[in-house]
Backbone of each chain as nested JSON, in Angstrom:
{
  "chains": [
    {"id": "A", "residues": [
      {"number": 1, "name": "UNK", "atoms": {"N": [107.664, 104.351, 84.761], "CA": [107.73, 104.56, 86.2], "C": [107.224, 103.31, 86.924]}},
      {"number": 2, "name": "UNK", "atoms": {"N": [107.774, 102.554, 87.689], "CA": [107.262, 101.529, 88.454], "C": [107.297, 102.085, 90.319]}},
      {"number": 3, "name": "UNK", "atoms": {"N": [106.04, 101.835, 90.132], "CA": [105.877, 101.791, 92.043], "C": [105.663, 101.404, 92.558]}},
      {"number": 4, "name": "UNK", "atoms": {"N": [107.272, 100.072, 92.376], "CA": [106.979, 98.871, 93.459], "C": [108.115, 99.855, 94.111]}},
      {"number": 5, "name": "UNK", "atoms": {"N": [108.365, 99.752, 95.143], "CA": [109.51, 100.17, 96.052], "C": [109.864, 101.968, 96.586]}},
      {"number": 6, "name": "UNK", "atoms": {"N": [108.706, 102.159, 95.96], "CA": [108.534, 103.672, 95.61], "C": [108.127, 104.494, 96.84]}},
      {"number": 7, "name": "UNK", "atoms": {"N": [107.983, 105.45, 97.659], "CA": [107.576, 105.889, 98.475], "C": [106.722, 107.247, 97.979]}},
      {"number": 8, "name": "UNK", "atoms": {"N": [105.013, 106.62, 98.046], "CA": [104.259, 107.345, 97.304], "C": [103.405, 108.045, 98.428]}},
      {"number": 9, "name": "UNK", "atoms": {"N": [102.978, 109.871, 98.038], "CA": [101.701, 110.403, 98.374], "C": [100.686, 110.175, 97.695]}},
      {"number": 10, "name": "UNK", "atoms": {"N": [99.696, 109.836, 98.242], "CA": [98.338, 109.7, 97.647], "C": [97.593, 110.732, 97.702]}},
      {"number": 11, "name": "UNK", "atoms": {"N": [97.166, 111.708, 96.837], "CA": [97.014, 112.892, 97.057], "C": [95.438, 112.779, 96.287]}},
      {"number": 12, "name": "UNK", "atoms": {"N": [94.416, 112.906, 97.453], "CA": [92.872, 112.667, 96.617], "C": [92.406, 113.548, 96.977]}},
      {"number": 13, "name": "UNK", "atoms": {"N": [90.828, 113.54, 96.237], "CA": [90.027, 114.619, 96.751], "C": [88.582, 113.806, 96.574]}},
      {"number": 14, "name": "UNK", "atoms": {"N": [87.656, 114.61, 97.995], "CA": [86.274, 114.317, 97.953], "C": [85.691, 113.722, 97.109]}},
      {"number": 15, "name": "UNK", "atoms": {"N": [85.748, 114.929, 96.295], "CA": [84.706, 114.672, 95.238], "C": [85.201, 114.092, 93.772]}},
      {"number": 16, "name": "UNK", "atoms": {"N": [86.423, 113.357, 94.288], "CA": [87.533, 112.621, 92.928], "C": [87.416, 111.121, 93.645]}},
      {"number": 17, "name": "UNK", "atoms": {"N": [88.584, 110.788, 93.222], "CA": [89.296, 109.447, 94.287], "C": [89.479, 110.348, 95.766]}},
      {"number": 18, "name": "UNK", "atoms": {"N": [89.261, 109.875, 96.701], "CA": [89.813, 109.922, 97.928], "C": [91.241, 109.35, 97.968]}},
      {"number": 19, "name": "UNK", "atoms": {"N": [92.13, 110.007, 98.612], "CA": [93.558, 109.385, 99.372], "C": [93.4, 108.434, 99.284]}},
      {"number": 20, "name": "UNK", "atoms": {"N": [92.455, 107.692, 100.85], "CA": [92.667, 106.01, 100.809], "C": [92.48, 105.228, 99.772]}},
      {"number": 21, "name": "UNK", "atoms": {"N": [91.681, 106.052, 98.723], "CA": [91.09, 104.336, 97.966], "C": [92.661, 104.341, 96.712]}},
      {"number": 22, "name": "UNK", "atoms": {"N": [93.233, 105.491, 96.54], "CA": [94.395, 105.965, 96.132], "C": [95.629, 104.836, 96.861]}},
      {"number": 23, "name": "UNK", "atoms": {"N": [95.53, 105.182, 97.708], "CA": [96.412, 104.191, 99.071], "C": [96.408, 102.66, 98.837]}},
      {"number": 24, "name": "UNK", "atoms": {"N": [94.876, 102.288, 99.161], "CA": [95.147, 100.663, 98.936], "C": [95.244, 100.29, 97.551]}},
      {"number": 25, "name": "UNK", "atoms": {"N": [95.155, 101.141, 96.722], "CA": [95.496, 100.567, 95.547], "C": [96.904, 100.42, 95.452]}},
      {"number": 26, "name": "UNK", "atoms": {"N": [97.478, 101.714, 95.393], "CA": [99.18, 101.679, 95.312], "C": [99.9, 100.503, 95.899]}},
      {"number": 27, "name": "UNK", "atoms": {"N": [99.428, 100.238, 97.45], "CA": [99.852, 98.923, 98.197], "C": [100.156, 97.773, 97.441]}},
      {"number": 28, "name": "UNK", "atoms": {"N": [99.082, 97.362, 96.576], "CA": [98.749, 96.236, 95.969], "C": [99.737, 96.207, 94.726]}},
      {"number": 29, "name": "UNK", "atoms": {"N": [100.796, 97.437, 94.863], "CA": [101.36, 97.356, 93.427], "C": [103.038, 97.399, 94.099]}},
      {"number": 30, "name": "UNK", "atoms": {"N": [103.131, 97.379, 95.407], "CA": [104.464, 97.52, 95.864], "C": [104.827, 98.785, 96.535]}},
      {"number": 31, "name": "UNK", "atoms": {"N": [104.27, 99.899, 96.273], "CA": [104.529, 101.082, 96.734], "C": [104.145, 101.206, 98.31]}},
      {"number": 32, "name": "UNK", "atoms": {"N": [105.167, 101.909, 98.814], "CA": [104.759, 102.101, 100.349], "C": [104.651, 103.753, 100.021]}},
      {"number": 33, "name": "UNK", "atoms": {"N": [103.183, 104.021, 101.072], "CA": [102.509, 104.595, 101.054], "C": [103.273, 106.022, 102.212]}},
      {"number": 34, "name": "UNK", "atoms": {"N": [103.778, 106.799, 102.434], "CA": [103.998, 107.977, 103.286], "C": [103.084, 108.911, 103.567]}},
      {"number": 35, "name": "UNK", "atoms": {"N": [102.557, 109.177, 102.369], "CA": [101.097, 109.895, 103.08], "C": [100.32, 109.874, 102.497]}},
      {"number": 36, "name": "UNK", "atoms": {"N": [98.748, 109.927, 103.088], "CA": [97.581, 110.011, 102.456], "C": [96.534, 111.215, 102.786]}},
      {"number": 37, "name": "UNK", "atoms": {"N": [96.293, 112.035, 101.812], "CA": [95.557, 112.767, 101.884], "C": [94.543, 112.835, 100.967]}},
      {"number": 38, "name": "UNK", "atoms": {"N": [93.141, 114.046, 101.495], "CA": [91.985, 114.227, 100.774], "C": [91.408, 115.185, 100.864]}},
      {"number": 39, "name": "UNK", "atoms": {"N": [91.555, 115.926, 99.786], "CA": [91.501, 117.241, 99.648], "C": [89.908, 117.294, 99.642]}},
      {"number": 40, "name": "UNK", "atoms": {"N": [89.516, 118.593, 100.124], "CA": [87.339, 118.983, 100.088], "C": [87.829, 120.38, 99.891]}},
      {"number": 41, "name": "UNK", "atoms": {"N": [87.046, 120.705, 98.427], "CA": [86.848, 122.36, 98.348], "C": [85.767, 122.414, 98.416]}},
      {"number": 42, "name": "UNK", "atoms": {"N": [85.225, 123.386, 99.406], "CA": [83.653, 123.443, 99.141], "C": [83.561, 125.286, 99.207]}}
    ]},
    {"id": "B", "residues": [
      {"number": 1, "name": "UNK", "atoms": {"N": [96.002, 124.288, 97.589], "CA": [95.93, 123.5, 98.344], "C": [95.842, 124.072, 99.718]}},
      {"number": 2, "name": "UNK", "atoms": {"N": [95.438, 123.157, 100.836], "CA": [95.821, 123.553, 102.083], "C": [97.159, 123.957, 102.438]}},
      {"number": 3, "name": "UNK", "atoms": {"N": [97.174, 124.873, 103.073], "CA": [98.632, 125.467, 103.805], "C": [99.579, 124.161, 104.373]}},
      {"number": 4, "name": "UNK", "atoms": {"N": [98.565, 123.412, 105.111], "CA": [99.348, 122.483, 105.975], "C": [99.759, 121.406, 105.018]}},
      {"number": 5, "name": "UNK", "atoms": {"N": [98.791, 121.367, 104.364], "CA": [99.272, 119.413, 103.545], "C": [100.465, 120.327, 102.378]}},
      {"number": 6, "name": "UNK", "atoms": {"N": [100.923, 121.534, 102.078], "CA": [101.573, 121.98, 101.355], "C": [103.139, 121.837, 102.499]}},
      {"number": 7, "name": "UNK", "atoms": {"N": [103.202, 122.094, 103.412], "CA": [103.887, 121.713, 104.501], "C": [104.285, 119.946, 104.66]}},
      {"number": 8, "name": "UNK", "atoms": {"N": [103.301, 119.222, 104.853], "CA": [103.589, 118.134, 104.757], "C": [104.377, 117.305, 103.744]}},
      {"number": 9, "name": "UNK", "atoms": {"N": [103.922, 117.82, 103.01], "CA": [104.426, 117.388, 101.241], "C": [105.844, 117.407, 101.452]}},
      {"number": 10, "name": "UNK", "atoms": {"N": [106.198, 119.094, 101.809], "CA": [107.714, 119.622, 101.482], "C": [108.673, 118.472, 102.373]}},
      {"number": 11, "name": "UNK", "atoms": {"N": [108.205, 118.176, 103.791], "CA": [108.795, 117.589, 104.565], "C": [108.736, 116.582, 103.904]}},
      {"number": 12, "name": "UNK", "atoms": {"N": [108.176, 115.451, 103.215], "CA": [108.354, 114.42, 102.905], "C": [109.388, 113.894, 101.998]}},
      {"number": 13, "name": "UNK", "atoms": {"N": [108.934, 115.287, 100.999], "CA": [109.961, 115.761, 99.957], "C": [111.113, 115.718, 100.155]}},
      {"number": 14, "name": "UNK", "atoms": {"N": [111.42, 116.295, 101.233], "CA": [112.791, 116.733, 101.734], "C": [113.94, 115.221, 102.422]}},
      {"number": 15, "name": "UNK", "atoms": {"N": [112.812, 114.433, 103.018], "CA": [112.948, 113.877, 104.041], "C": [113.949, 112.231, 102.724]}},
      {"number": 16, "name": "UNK", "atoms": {"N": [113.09, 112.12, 101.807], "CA": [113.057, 111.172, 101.141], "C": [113.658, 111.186, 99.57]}},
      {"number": 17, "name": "UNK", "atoms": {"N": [113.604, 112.598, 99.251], "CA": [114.386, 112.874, 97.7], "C": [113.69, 112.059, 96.666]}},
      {"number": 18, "name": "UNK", "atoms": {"N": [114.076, 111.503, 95.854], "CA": [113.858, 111.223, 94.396], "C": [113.297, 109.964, 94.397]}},
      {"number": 19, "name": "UNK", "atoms": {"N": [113.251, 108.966, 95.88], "CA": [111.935, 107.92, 95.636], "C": [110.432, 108.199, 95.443]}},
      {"number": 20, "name": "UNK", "atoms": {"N": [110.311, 109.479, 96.479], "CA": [109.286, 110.035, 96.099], "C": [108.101, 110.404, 94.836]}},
      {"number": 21, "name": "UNK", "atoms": {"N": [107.444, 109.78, 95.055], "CA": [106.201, 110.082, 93.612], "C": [104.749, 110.332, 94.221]}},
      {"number": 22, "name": "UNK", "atoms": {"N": [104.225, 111.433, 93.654], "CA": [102.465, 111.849, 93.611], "C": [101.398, 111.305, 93.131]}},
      {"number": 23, "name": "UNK", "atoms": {"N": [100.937, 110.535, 93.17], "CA": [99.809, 109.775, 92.35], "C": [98.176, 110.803, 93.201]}},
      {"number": 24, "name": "UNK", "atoms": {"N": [97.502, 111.531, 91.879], "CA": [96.667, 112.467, 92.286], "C": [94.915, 111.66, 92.668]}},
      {"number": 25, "name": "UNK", "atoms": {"N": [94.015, 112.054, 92.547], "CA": [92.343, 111.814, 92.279], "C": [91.635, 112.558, 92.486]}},
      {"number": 26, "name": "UNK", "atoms": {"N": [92.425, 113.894, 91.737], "CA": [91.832, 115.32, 91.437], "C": [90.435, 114.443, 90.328]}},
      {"number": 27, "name": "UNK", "atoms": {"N": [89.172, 114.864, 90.314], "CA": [88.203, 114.787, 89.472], "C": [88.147, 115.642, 88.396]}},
      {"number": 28, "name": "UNK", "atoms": {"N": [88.471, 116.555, 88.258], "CA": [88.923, 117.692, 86.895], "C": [89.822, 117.685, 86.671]}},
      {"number": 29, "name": "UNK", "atoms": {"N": [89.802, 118.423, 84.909], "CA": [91.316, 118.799, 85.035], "C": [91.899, 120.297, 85.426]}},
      {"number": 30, "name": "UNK", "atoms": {"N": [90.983, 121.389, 86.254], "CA": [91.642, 122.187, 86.878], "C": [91.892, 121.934, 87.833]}},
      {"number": 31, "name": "UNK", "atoms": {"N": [91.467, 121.189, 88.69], "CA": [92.19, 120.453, 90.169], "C": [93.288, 119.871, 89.947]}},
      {"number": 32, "name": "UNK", "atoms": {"N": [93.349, 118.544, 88.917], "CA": [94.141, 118.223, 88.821], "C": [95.588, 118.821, 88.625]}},
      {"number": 33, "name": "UNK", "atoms": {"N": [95.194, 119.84, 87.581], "CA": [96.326, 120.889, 86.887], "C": [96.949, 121.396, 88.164]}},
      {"number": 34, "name": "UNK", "atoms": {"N": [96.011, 122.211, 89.118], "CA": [97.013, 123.382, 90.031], "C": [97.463, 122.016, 90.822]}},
      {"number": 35, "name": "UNK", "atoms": {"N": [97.005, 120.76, 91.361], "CA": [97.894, 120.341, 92.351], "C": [98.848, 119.851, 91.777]}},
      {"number": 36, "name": "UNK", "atoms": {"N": [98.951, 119.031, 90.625], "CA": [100.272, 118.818, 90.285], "C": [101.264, 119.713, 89.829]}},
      {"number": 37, "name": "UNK", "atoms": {"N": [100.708, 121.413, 89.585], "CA": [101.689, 122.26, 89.463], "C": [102.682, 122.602, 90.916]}},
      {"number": 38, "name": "UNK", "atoms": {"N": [101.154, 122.546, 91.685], "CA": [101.719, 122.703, 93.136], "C": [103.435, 121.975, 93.55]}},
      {"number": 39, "name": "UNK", "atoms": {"N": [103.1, 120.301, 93.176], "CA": [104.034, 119.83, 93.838], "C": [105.29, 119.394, 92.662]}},
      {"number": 40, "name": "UNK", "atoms": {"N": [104.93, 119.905, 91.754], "CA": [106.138, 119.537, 90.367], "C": [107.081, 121.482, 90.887]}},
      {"number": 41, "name": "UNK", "atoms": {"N": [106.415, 122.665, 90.565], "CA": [106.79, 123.554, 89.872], "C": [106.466, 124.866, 91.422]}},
      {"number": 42, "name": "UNK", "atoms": {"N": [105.967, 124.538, 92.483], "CA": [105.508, 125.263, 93.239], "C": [104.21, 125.804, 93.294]}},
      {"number": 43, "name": "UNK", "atoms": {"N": [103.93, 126.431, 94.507], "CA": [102.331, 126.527, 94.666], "C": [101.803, 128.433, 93.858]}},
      {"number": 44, "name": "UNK", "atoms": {"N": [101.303, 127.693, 92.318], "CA": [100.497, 128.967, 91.823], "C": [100.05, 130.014, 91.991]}},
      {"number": 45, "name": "UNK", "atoms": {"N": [99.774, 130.243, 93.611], "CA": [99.141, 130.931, 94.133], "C": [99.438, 131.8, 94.784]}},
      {"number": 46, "name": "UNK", "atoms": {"N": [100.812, 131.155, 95.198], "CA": [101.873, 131.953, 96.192], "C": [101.262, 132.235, 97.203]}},
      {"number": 47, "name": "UNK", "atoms": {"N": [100.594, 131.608, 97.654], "CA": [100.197, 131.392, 99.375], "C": [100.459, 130.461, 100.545]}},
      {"number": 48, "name": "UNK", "atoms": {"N": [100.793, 129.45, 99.752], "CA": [101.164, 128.431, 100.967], "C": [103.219, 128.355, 101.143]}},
      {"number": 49, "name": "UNK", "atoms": {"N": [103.472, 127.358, 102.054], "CA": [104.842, 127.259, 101.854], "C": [106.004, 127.05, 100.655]}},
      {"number": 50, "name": "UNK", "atoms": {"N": [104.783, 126.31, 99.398], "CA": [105.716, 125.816, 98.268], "C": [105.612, 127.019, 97.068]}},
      {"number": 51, "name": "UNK", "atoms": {"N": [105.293, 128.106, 97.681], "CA": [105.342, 129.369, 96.973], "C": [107.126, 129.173, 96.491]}},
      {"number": 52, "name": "UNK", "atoms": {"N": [106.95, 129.218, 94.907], "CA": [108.518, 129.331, 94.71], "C": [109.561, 128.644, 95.28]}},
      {"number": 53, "name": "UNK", "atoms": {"N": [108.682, 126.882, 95.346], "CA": [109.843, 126.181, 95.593], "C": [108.805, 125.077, 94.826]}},
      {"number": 54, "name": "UNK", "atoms": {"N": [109.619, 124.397, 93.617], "CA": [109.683, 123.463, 92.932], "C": [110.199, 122.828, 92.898]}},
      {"number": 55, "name": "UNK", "atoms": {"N": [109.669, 121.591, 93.962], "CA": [109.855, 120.166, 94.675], "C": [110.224, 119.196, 93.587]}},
      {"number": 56, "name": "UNK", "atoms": {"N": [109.315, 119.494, 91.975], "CA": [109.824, 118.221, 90.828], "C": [109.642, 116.787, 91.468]}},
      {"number": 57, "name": "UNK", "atoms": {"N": [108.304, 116.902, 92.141], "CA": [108.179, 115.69, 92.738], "C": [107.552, 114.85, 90.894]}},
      {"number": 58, "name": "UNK", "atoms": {"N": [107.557, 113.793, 90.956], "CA": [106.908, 113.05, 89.481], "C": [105.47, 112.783, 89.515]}},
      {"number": 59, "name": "UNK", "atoms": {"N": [104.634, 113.047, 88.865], "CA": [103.615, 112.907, 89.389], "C": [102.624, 112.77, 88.366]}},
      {"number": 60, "name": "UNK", "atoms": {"N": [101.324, 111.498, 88.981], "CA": [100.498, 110.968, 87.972], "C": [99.637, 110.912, 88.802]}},
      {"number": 61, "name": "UNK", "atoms": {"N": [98.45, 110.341, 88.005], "CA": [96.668, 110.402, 88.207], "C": [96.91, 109.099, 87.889]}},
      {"number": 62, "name": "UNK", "atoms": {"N": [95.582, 108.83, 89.295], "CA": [95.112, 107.134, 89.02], "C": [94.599, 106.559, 88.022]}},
      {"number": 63, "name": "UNK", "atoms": {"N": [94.165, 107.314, 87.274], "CA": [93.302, 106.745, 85.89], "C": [94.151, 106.592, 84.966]}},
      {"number": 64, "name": "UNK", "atoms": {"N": [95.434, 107.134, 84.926], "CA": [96.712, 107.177, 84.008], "C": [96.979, 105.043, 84.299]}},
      {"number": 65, "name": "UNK", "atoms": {"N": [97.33, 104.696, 82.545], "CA": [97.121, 103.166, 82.259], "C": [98.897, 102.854, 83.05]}},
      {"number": 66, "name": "UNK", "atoms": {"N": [99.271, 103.901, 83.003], "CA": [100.776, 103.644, 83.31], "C": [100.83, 103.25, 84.71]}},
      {"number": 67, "name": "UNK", "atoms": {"N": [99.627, 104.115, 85.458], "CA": [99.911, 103.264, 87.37], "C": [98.322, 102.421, 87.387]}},
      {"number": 68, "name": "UNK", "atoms": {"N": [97.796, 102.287, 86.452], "CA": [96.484, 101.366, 87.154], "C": [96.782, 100.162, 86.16]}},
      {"number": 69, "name": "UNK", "atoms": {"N": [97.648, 99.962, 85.65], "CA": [98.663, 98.747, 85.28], "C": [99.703, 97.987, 86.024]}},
      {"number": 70, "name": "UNK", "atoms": {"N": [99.752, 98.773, 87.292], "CA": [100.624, 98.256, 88.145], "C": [99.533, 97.726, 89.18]}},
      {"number": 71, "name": "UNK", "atoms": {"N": [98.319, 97.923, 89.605], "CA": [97.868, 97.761, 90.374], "C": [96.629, 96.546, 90.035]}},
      {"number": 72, "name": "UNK", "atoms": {"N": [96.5, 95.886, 91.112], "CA": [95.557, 94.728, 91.289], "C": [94.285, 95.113, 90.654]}},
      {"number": 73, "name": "UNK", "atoms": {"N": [93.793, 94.441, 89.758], "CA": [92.406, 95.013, 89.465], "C": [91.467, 94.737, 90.025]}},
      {"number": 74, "name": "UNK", "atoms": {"N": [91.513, 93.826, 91.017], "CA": [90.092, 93.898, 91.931], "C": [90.315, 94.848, 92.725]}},
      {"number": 75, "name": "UNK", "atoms": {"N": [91.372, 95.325, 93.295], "CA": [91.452, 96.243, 94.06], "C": [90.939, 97.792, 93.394]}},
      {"number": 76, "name": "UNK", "atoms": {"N": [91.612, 98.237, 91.895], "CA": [91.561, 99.3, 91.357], "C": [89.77, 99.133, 91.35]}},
      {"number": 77, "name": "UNK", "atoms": {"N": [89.093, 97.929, 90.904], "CA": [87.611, 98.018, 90.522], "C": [87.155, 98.217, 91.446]}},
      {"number": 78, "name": "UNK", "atoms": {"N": [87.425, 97.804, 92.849], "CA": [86.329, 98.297, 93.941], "C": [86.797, 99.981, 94.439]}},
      {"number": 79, "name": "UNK", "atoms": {"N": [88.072, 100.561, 94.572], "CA": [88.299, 101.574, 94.904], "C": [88.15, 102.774, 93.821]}},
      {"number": 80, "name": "UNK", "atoms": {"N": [88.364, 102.376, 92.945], "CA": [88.259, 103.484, 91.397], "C": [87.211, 103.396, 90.555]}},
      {"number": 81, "name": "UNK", "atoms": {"N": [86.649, 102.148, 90.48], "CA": [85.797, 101.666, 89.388], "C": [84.858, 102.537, 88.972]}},
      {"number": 82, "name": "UNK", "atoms": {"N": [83.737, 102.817, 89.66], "CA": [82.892, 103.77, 89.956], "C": [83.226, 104.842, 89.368]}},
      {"number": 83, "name": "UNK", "atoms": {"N": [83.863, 105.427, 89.674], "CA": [84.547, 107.429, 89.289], "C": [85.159, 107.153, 88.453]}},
      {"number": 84, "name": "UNK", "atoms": {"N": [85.387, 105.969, 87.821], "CA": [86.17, 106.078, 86.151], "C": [85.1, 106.66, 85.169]}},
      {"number": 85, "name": "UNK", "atoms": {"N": [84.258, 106.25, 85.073], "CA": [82.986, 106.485, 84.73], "C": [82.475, 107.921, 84.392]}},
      {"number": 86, "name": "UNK", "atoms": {"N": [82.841, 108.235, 85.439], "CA": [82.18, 110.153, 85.413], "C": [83.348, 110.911, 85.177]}},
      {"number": 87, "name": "UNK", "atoms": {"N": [84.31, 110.621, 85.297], "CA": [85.715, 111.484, 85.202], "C": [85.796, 111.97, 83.357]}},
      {"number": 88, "name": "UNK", "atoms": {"N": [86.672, 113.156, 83.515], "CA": [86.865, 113.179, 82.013], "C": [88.161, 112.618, 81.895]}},
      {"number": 89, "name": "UNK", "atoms": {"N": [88.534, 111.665, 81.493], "CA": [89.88, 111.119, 81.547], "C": [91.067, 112.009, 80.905]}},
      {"number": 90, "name": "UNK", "atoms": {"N": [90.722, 112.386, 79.676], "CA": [91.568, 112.493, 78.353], "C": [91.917, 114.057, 79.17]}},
      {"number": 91, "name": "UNK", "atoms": {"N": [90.819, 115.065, 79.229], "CA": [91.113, 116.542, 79.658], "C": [92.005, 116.569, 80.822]}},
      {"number": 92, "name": "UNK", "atoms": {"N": [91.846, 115.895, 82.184], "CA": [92.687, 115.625, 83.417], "C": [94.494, 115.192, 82.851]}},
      {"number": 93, "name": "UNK", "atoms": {"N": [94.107, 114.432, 81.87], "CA": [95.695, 113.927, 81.913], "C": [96.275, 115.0, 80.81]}},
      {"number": 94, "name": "UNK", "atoms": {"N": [95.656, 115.566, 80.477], "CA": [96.349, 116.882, 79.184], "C": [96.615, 117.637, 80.409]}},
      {"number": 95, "name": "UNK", "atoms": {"N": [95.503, 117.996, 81.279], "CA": [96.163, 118.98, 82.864], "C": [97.684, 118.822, 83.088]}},
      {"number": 96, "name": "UNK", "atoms": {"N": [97.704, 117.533, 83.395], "CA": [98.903, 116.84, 84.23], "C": [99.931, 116.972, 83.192]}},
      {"number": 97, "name": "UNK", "atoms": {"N": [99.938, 116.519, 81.698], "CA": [100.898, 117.098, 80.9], "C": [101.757, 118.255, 80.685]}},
      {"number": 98, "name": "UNK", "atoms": {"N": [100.719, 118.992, 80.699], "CA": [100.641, 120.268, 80.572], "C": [102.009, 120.948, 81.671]}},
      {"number": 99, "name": "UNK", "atoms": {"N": [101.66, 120.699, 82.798], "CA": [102.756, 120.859, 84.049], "C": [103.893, 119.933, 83.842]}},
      {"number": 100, "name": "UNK", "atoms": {"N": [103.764, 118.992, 82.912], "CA": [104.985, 117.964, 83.054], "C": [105.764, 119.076, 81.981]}},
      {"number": 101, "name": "UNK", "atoms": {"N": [105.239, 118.763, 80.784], "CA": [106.249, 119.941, 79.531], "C": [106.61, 120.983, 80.192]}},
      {"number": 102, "name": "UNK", "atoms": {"N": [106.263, 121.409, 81.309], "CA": [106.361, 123.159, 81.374], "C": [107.773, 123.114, 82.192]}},
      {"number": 103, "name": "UNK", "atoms": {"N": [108.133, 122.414, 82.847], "CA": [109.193, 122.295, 83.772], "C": [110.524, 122.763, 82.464]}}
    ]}
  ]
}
């Protein structure tokens, strides 16, 4: 699977990876980002 | 998952088809498991919108060598580095398997 060109969700959580840090990583690999989220179960 | 980001998803889903991919940072592997069942196979729970609709979006975890091989490693070390550490790696990605075979 390559995700350069890819149109990726970043799907994080709290108490995991968060979305964003999910996000700028993907960036750095080509993937454009559509959504970012971060899930909290408490 | 939330009702709404189960909503969001579908629209994106819909909007964009088969470029689409999930990259997760569920910290377990029962988090991990139900959300990627969520958006591969529909929502488990049958409560939100993707009740019985299996999107087959593709979908991986950041700690998986297959997408943190694509990505900058200074970037992955300051945003991931940390929580690689405490995560159970091996159990999370048997989660995510697990939903991939089942399709």
């Amino acid at each position: 699977m390559e995700l350069k060109g890819k149109k990726v969700i970043a799907l994080g959580e709290r108490d995991g990876i968060p979305g964003t840090s999910i996000a700028d990583c993907l960036k750095t690999a080509g993937a454009e980002v559509v959504l970012t989220l971060t899930q909290c179960y408490v | 998952m939330d009702l709404e980001d189960q909503s969001l998803i579908q629209r994106i889903a819909e909007e964009h088809g088969s470029d689409v991919v999930v990259v997760l940072g569920q910290p377990d592997a029962d988090s991990a498991e139900i959300t990627a069942e969520t958006v591969h196979n529909g929502d488990p729970t049958w409560a939100g919108p993707l009740a019985g609709v299996p999107l087959r979006l593709p979908v991986y975890h950041i700690l998986e060598d297959e997408v943190k091989g694509q990505i900058d490693p200074a970037t992955y070390e300051a945003e991931v580095g940390l929580m690689v550490l405490t995560l159970d790696r091996e159990r999370i990605l048997e989660g995510l398997n697990r939903v991939r075979n089942s399709a």
